[in-house]
Kinemage of the C-alpha trace (Angstrom):
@kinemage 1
@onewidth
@group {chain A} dominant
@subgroup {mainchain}
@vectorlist {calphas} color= white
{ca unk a 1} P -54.614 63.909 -48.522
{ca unk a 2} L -54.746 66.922 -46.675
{ca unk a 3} L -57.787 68.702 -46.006
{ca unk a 4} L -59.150 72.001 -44.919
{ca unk a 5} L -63.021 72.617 -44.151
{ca unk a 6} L -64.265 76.066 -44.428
{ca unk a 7} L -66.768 76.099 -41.862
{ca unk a 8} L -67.156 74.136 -38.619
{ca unk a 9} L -70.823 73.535 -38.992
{ca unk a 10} L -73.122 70.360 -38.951
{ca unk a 11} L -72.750 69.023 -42.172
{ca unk a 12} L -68.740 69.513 -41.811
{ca unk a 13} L -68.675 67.780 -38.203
{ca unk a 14} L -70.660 65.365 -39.995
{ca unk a 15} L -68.136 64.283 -42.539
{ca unk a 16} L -64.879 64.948 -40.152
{ca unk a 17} L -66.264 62.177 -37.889
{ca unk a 18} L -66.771 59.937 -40.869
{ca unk a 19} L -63.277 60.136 -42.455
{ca unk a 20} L -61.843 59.407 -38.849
{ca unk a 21} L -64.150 56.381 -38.230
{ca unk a 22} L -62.846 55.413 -41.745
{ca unk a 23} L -59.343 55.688 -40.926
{ca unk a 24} L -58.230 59.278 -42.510
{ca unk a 25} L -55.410 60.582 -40.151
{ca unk a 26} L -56.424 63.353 -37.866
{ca unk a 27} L -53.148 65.032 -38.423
{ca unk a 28} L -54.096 65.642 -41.828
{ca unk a 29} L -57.742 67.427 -41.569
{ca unk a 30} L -57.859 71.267 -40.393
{ca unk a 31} L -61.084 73.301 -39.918
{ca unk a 32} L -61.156 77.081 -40.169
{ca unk a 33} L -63.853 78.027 -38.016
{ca unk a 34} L -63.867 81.953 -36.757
{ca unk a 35} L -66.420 81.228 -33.913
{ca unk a 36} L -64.574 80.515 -31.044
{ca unk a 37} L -67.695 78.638 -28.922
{ca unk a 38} L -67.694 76.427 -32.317
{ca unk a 39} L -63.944 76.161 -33.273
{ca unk a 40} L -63.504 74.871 -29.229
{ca unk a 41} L -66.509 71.875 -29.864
{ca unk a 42} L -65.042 70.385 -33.186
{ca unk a 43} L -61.096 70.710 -31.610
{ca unk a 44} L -62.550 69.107 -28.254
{ca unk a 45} L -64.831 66.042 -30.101
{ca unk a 46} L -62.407 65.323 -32.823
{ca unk a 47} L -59.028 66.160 -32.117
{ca unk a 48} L -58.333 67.849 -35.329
{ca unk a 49} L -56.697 71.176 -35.977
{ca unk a 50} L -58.767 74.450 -35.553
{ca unk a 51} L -57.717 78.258 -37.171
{ca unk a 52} L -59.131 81.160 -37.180
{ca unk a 53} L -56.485 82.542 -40.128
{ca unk a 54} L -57.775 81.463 -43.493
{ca unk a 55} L -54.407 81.907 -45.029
{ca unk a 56} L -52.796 79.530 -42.710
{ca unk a 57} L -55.442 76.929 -42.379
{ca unk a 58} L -55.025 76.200 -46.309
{ca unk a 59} L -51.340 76.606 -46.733
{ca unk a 60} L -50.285 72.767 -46.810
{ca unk a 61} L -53.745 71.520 -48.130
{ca unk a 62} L -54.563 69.278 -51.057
{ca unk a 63} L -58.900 69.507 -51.018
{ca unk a 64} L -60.692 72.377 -49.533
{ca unk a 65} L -64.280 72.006 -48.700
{ca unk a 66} L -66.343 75.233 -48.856
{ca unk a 67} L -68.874 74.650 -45.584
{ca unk a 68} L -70.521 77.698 -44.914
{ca unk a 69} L -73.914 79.086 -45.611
{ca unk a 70} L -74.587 79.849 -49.023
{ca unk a 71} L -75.147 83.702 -48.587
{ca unk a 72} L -71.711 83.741 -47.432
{ca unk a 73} L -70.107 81.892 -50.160
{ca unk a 74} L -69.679 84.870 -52.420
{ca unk a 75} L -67.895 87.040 -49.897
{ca unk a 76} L -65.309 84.165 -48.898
{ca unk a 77} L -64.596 83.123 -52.586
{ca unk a 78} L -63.199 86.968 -52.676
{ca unk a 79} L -60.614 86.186 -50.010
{ca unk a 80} L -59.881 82.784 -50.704
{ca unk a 81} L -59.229 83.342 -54.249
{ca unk a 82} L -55.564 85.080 -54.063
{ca unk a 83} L -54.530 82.002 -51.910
{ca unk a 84} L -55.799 78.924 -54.066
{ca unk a 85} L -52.605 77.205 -54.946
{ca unk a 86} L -53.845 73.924 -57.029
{ca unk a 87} L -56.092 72.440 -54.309
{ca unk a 88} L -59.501 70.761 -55.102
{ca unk a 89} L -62.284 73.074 -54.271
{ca unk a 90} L -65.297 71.503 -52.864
{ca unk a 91} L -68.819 73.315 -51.920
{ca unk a 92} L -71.643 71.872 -49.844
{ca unk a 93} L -73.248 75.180 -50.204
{ca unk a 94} L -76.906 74.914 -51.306
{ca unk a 95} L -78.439 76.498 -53.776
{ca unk a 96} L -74.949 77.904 -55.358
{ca unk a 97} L -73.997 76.737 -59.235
{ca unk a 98} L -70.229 74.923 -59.885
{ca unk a 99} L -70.342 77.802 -62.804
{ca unk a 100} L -71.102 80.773 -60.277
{ca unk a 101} L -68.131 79.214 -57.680
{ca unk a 102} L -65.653 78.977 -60.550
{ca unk a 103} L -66.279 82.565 -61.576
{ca unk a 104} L -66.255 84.411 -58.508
{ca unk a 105} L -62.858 82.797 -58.189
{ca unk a 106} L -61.469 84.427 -61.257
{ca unk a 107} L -61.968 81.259 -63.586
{ca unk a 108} L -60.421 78.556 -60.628
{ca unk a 109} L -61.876 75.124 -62.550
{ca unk a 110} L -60.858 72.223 -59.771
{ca unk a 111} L -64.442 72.610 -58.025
{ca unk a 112} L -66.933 69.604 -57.285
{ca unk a 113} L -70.576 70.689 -55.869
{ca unk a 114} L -71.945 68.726 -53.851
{ca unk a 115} L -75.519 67.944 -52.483
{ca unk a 116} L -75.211 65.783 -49.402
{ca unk a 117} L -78.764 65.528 -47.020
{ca unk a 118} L -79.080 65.428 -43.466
{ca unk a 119} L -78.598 61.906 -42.714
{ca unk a 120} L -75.296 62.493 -43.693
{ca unk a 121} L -75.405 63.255 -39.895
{ca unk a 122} L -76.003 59.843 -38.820
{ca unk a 123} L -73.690 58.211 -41.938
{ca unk a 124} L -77.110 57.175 -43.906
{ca unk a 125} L -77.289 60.124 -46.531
{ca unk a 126} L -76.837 60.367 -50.026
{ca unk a 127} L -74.375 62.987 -51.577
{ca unk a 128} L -75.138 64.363 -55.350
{ca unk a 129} L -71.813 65.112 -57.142
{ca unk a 130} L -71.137 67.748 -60.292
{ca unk a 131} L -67.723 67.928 -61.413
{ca unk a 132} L -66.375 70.745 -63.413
{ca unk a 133} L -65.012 69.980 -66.840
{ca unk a 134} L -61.998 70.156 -66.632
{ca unk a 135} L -61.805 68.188 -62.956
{ca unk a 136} L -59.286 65.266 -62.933
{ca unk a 137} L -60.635 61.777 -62.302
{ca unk a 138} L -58.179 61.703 -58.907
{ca unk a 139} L -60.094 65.066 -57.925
{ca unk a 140} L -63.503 62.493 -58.862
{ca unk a 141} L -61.944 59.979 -56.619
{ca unk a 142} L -61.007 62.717 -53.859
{ca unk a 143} L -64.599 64.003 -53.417
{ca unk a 144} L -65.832 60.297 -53.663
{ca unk a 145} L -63.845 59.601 -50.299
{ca unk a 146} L -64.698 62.412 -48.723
{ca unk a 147} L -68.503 62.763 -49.494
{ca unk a 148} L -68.529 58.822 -49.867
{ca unk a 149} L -67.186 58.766 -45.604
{ca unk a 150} L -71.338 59.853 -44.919
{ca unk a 151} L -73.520 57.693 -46.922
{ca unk a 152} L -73.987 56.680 -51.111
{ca unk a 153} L -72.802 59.355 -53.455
{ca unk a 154} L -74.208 59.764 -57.276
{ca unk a 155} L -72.349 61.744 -60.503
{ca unk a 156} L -74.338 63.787 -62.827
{ca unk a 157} L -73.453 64.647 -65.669
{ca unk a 158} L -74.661 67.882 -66.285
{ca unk a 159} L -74.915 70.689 -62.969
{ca unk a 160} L -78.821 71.488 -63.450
{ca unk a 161} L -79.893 67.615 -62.449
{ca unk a 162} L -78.514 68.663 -59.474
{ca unk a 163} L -81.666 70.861 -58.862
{ca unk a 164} L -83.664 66.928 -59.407
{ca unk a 165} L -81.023 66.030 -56.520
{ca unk a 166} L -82.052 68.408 -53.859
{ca unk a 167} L -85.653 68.058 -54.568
{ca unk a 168} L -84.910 64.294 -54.453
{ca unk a 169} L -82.897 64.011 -51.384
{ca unk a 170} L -81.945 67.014 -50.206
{ca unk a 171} L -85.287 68.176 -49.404
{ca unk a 172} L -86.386 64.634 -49.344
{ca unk a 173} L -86.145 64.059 -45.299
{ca unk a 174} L -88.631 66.592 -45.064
{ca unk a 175} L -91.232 64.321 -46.839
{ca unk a 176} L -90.287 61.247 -44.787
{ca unk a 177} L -90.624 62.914 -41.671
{ca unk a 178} L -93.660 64.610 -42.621
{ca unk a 179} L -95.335 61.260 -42.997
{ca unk a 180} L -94.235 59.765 -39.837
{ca unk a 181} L -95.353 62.799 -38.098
{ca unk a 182} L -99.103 61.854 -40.116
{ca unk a 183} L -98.916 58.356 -38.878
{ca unk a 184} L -97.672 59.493 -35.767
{ca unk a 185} L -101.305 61.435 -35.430
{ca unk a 186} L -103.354 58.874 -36.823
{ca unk a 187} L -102.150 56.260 -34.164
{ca unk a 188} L -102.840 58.942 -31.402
{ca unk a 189} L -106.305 59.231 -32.283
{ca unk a 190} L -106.835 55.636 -33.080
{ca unk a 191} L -105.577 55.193 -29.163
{ca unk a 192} L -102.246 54.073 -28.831
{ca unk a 193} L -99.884 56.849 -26.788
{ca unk a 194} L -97.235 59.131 -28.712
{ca unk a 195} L -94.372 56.782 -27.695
{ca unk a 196} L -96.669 53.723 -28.934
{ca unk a 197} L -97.621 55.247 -32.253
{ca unk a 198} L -93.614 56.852 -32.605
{ca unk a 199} L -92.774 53.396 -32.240
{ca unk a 200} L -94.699 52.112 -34.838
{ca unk a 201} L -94.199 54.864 -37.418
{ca unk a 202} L -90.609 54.680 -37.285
{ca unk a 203} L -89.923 51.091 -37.422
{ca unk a 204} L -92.322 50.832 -40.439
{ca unk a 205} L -90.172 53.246 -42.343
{ca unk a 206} L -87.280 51.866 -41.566
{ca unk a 207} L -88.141 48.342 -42.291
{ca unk a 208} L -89.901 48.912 -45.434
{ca unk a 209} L -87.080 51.362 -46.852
{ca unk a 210} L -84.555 48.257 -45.767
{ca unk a 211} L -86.913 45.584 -47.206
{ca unk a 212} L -86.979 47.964 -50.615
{ca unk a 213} L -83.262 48.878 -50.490
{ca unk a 214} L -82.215 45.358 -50.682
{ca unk a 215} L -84.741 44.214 -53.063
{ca unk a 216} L -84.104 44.142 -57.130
{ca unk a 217} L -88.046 45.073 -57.537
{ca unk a 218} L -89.666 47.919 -58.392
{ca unk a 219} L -91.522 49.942 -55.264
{ca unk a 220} L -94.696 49.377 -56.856
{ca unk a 221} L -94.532 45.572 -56.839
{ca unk a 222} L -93.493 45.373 -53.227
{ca unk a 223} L -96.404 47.735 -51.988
{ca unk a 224} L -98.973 45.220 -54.630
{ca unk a 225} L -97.577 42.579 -52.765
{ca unk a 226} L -98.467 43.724 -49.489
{ca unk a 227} L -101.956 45.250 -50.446
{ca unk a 228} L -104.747 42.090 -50.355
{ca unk a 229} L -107.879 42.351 -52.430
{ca unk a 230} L -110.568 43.536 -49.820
{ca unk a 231} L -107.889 43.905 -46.853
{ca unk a 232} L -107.015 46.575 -44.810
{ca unk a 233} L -104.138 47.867 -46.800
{ca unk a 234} L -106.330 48.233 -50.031
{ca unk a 235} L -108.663 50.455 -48.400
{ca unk a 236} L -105.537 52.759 -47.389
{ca unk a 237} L -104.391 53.297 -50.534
{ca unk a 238} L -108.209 53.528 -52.160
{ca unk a 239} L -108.050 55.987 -49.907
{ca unk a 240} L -104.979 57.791 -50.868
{ca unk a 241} L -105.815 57.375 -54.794
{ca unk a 242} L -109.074 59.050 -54.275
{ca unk a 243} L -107.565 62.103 -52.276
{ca unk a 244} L -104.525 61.910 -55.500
{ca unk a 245} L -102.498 61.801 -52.580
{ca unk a 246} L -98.800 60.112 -55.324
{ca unk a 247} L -100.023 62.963 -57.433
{ca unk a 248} L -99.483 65.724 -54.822
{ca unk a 249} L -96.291 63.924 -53.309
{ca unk a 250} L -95.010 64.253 -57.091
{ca unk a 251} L -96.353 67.805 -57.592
{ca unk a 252} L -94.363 68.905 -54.127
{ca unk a 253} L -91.195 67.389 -55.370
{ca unk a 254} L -91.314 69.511 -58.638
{ca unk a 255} L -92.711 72.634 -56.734
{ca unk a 256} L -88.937 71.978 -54.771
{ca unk a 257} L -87.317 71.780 -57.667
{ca unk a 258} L -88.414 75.008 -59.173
{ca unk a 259} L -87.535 76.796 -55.834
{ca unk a 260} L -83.863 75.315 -56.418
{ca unk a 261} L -83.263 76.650 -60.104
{ca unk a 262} L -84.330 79.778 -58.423
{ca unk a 263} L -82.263 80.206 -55.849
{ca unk a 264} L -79.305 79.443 -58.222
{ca unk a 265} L -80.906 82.247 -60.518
{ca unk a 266} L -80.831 85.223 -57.413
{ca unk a 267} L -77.080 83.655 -56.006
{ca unk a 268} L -75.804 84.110 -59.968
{ca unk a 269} L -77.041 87.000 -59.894
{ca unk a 270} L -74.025 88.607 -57.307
């Protein structure tokens, strides 16, 4: 399989290194990339092929994944849409509706959105998937090994749950790291030193996200488990129930996903 990113950015680094650590040939992945400073870095760390000529770098490809910003989706999908020859389309742009992609290129209907996060940068992210109607079950398969080479990847069925995906996970690292930074404080002011409490903050999430990962029981059940009648961990989350702090963290991840039907709505819109 043969295939050509669109963009030599983060999230496109991201999944070139994790198709080569899981064996993809590096003969057969090409980046078009018309910054020079950026083209040189991926050609340098990888050893894949880097254009500057749209037309050539998609010539001999089977899967093209769309990698640029979303406000300049709509201008490439003019230019690449004379030169699609059969290939599966794939965006990572955010914000920008399967429907929109397909009809800015003049009714094209092999395209997969995706929704990947950012630790997709470290292999440990989760990738949302929408396939157009009409997309084959290889071209299902296809985007599976690509998005699948940075982390889990999950189907819906139906484009606007994709909106529940970014205010799930795509926006989700946000909330994590917004914690840590509280706990972070708190151990600061309860005395221990920023590399003490940074310490701390991070090996409790990643422990307790492991502990929950590979446990069949509900989140709920594990934190009942840990929270002792009269302990210290009660009084935390008396604490947190009192200040509604689940009810805010809930009312945040809807406010997200309003903000991500809108932003489809305005990029429709061109």
């Amino acid at each position: 399989m043969n295939i050509t990113f669109i963009g030599g950015g983060n999230m496109a680094s991201a999944l070139i290194s994790g198709l080569l650590q899981q064996g993809h040939p590096v003969g057969q992945i090409c980046v078009v990339e018309i910054n020079a400073d950026s083209g040189e870095k991926i050609k340098n760390q990888f050893g894949v092929s880097v254009v500057t000529d749209l037309p050539r770098g998609i010539t001999c490809c089977d899967v093209i994944v769309l990698a640029v910003k979303p406000q300049q989706l709509h201008e490439l999908t003019q230019v690449l849409r004379p030169l699609l020859n059969n290939q599966l389309v794939i965006s990572i742009a955010a914000g920008i509706r399967a429907t929109d992609i397909m009809r800015w290129l003049g009714g094209y209907d092999r395209v997969v959105r995706a929704m990947p996060n950012t630790p997709s940068l470290v292999r440990a992210g989760v990738t949302g998937l929408y396939a157009a109607p009409d997309t084959s079950p290889q071209d299902k398969r296809n985007a599976e090994l690509i998005l699948g080479a940075v982390g889990s990847i999950l189907w819906v069925d139906e484009e606007e749950m994709l909106h529940s995906v970014t205010a799930m996970s795509g926006s989700g690292p946000a909330y994590v790291f917004y914690f840590i930074e509280s706990m972070q404080q708190a151990g600061v002011e309860l005395g221990l030193t920023p590399e003490q409490a940074r310490q701390l903050a991070l090996q409790t999430f990643l422990g307790a996200a492991k502990l929950a990962d590979q446990s069949d029981e509900d989140a709920a059940v594990l934190r009942a488990r840990v929270t002792s009648k009269g302990g210290t961990t009660e009084q935390a989350i008396q604490s947190m129930e009192r200040n509604t702090v689940k009810s805010k963290i809930v009312a945040a991840i809807h406010a997200a996903n309003t903000r991500s039907q809108e932003l489809s709505e305005e990029f429709g819109r061109l």
